[in-house]
N, C-alpha and C positions, 0 to 999 in steps of 0.2 A: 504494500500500500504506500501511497504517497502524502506528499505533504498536506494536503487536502484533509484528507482520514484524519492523520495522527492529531492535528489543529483541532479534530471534535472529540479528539480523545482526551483532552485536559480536563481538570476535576469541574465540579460543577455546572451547570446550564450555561453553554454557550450561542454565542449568536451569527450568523452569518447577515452581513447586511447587505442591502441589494439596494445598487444605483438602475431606476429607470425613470426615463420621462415622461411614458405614458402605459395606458392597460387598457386593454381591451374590454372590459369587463366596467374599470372605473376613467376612463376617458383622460383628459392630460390631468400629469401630477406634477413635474417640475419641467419644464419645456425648456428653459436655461440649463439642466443640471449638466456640471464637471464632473465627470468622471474621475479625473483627476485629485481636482478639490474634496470629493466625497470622499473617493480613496484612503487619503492619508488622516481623513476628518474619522473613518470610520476606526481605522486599525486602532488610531491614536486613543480613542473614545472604549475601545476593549472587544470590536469585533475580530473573531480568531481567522476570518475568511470574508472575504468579496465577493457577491453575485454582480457581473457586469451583464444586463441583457443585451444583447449583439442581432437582436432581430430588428426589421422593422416595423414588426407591425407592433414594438415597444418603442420606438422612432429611435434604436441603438443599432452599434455597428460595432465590427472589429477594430474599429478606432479607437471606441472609446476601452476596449480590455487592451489595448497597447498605451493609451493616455494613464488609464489605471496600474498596469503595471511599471510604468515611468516612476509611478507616485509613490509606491509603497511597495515593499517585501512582503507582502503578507499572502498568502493564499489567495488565487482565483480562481472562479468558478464560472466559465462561460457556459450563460443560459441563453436557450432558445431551441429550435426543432431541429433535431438531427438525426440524419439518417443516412448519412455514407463516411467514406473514412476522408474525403477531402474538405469534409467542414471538420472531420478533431483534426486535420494536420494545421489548418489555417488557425484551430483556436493555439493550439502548441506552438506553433508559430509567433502568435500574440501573446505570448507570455501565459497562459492556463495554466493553473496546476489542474484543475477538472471541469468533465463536462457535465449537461444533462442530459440523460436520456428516459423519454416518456413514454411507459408501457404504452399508455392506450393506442401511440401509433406506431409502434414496432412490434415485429412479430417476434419472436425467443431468438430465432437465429438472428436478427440482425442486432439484438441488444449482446448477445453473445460476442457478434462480429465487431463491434464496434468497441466492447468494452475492452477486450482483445488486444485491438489495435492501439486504443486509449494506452493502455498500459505498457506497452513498446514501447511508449513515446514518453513516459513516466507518468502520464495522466491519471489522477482517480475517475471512477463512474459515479454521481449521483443516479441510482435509479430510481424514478420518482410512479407511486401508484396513487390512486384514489377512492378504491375500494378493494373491498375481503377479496375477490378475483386475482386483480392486479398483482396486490400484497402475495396470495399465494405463488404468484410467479413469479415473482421477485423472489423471495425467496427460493424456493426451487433454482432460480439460475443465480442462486446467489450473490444478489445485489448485499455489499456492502460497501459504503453506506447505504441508506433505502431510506429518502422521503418522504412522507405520507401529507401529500396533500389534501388541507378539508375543504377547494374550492373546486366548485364541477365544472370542468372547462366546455362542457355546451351550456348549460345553463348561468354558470359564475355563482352559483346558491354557496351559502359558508354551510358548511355540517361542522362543529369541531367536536360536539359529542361521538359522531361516526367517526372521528380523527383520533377522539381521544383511546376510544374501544380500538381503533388499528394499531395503535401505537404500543398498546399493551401487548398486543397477539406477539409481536416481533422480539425473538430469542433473543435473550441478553447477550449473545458473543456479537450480534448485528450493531454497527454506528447507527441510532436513528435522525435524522431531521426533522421535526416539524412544520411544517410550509403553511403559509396562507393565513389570515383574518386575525392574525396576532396585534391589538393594538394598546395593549397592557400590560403591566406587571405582574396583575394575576394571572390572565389568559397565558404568558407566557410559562409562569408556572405550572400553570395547569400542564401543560403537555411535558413541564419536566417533573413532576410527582406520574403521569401517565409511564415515563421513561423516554422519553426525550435526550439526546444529550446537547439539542442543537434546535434554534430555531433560527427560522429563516424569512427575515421581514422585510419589506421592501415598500407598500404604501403607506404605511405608517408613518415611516421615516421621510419618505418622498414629500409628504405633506406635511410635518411639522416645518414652524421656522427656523430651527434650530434639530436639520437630521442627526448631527454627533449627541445634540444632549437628551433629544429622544431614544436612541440608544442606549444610551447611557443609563435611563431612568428602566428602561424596560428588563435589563439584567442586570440591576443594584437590586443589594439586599441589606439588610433584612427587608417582608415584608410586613407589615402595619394588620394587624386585625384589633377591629373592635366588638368589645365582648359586652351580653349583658343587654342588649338592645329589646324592646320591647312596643315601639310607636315605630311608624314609617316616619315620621318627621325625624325622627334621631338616625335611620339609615339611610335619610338622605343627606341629612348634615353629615357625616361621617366618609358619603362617597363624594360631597363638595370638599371636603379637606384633602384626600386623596390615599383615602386607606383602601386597600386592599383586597382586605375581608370582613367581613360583619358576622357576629356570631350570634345566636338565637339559643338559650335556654331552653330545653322543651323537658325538664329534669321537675315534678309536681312539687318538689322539696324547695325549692328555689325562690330566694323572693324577689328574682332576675326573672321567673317564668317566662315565655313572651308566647303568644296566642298561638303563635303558630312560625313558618318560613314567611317573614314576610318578604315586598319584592325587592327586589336587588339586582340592579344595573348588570348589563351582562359584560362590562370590564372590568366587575368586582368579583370573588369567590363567597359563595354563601355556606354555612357553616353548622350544622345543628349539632347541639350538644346533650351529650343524656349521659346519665351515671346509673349504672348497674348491670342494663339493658339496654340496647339501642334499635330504637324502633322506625320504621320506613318514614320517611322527611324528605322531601323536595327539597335539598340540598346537594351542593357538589361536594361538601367535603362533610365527615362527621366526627368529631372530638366524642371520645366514649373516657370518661372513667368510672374506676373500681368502686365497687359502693364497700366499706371498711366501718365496721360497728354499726354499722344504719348509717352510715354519713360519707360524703363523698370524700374519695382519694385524694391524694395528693398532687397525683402526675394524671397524665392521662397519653390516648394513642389519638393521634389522628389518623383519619381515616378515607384513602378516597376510591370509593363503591367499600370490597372488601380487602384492599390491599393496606396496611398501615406504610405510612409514606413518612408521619415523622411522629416525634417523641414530645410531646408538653410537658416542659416543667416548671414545676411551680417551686418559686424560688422565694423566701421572703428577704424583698433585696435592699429594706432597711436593717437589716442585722449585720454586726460584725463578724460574722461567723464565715469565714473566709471557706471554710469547706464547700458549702454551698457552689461558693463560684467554680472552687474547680473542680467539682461532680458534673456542673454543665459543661465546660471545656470540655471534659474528658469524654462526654458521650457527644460531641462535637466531631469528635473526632471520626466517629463512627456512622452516626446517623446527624439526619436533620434534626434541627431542634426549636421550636417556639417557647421561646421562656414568658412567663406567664407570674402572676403574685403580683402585687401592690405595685406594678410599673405604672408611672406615669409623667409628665415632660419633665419633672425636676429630675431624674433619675435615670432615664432610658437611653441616655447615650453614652454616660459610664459604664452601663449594662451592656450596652452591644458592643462599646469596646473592649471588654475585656473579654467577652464571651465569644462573640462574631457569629449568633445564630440565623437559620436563618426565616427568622420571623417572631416579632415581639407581640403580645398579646395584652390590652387593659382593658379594665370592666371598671371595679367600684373606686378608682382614682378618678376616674371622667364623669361621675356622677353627684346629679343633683340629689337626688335619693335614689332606691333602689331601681334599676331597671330607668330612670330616667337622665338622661345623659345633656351634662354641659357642653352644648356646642363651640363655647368658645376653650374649653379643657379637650375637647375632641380636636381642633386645629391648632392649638400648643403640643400635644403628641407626636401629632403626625408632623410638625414642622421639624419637633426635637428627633424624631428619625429622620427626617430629609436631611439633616445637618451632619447627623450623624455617620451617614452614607455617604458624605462630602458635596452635596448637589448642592446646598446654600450656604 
């Protein structure tokens, strides 16, 4: 494998950024964009890899992955439709470390032929599927890496749930990518608690004013959940501030109870939380802890469908009890972690520095009373993690 691969093999969720100026699907996005200027904007900024698209019906060319490659040493990925061995020598030529090739319009042998050749030439394959089909054939001629894209290129409809179910199916020895409708910090998490090790975004960033600090924001961590929520007016104050995830009570013991999942913006992660028992909740992710004397646990698992993805602990992090902190390091080390207990903005950025989880959690520090939450203690949090993560 080539340079390409090894770049999604570094620790945690990484991102692939992609310079284009327009999409078929969402009409012009940056019609001035440098390739160049992105380039070195993107690497700098912490993407591990470049998608340059080279077609024109993205209004790109082989120019601009030669302008990109001028800019920056980093990994390139020449995107567009290919289908013979004279478009990968042209992108090798322009400096590619890899191409893409799209099940839906190659037949086995020519992804075989091509990937082949790719690799003579030092090129990695992106093979990119869109459904359980695709994915099985990919697999089978063993694509690695293997992007699973959640947009449908005759319709452009976003699935990311049908994205997130494909992303699981694929064997852990496989590099995965996640492609398409990524325009968050949760969203992107989401596909790296799926197993993700890479996503790959490109309108997102095409349309901020600022593509390097959109990147930047979309794989920085920790992220921000708020706990304890009980009115839709607190869960939308809290995605005005720019948290993450919101968390719902649904434990009868609780005097945080909340009615039910209420709704929550789909660039947020919704969260249901139960102790003993965890019962069906229109939620993406589910926080379970142990019920301990009749009363709830200390720690708990989170949970996304039935896979546990990270560890919550609850830490009481006005004490001098130094152990505390480094029991969370230490399981830092191993798994994820949302540290959780009495955080809130006097406090949470001492806490993620020493700790570096990745994701803080507060309830009764943000609160006017139980289950009702200080809006302006909800945007002191989340500012003291923006700060914390270096963005302000």
């Amino acid at each position: 494998m080539g340079r390409f691969r090894d770049a999604l093999a570094r620790p945690g969720l990484q991102a692939i950024a992609e310079v284009k100026r327009r999409s078929p699907s969402a009409g012009e996005l940056r019609p001035d964009a440098d390739p160049a200027a992105l380039a070195k904007a993107f690497a700098e900024a912490g993407a591990v890899a470049i998608s340059v698209l080279v077609d024109e019906r993205f209004a790109g060319s082989l120019d601009d992955l030669r302008a990109a490659r001028a800019a920056t040493d980093a990994p390139l990925l020449g995107k567009g439709f290919f289908s013979d061995e004279v478009q990968i020598r042209e992108l090798a030529e322009a400096g590619a470390d890899a191409f893409l090739l799209i099940l839906r319009d190659l037949s086995d042998e020519q992804v075989l032929r091509l990937r082949a050749y790719g690799s003579e030439l030092g090129l990695d394959a992106l093979v990119e599927a869109h459904d359980a089909e695709e994915l099985e054939r990919g697999l089978a001629l063993g694509a690695d890496p293997i992007g699973i894209n959640c947009r449908d290129l005759t319709s452009f409809a976003i699935d990311r749930q049908a994205q997130l179910e494909l992303v699981a199916r694929v064997p852990r020895d496989r590099m995965i990518v996640a492609e398409s409708g990524i325009w968050s910090r949760a969203q992107a998490a989401t596909a790296e608690l799926a197993g993700a090790e890479a996503v790959l975004v490109g309108s997102a960033l095409m349309r901020a004013p600022d593509p390097a600090a959109k990147l930047r924001e979309l794989i920085s961590r920790p992220l921000v959940k708020i706990c304890g929520l009980t009115r839709q007016e607190d869960v939308d104050a809290a995605a005005e501030a720019g948290a993450d995830m919101v968390g719902f009570v649904l434990a009868a013991e609780s005097p945080r109870q909340a009615p039910g999942v209420l709704e929550v913006p789909e660039t947020m992660l919704s969260v249901a939380v139960f102790v003993g028992e965890r019962r069906e909740a229109d939620a993406d992710l589910v926080q379970l802890y142990a019920r301990e004397d009749g009363h709830r646990g200390r720690d708990a698992v989170l949970y996304q469908g039935t896979k546990p993805v990270a560890e919550v602990l609850d830490l009481p992090w006005q004490s001098e009890d130094a152990g505390h902190l480094e029991r969370a390091v230490a399981v830092t080390r191993e798994n994820r972690v949302m540290l959780a207990g009495g955080l809130g903005p006097e406090n949470v950025g001492a806490a993620i520095e020493r700790v570096r989880p990745w994701a803080v959690d507060a309830a009764s520090a943000l609160e006017l009373a139980p289950g009702v939450k200080d809006h302006e203690r909800v945007h002191e949090f989340v500012r003291a993690v923006a700060r914390a993560r270096g963005e302000t």
